[in-house]
C-alpha positions in Angstrom: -8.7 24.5 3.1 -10.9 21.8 1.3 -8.2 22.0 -1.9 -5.5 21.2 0.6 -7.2 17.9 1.7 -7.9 16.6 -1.4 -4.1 17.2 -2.6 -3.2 15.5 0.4 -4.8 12.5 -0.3 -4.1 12.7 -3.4 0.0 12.9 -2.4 -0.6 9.7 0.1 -2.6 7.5 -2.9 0.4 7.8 -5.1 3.2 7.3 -2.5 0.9 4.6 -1.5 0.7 3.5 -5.3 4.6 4.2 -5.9 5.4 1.6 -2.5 3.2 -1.0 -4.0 4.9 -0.6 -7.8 8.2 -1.0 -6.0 7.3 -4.2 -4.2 6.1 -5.5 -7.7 9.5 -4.8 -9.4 11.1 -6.0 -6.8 9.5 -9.9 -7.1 11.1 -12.5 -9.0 9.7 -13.2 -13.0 7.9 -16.1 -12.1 6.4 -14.2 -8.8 5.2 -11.3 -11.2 3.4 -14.4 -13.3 1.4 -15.9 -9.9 0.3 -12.2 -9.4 -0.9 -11.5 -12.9 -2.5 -15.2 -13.0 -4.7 -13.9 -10.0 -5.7 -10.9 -11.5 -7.4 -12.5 -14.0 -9.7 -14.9 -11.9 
């Protein structure tokens, strides 16, 4: 059952990744520039 678990959260990370890449596209150009400007502080 231990394989099962880890596919699990595997599953939930990328859904979880996939939700926050969808809120990302879904900004405007110049709210995609604030973002990338502080990821690099």
């Amino acid at each position: 059952m231990g394989n099962i678990a880890g596919y699990r959260k595997a599953w939930i990370d990328a859904e979880s990744y996939l939700s926050r890449l969808d809120e990302y596209d879904s900004k405007s150009d110049e709210a995609k520039e604030i973002v990338i400007s502080q990821q690099e502080i």
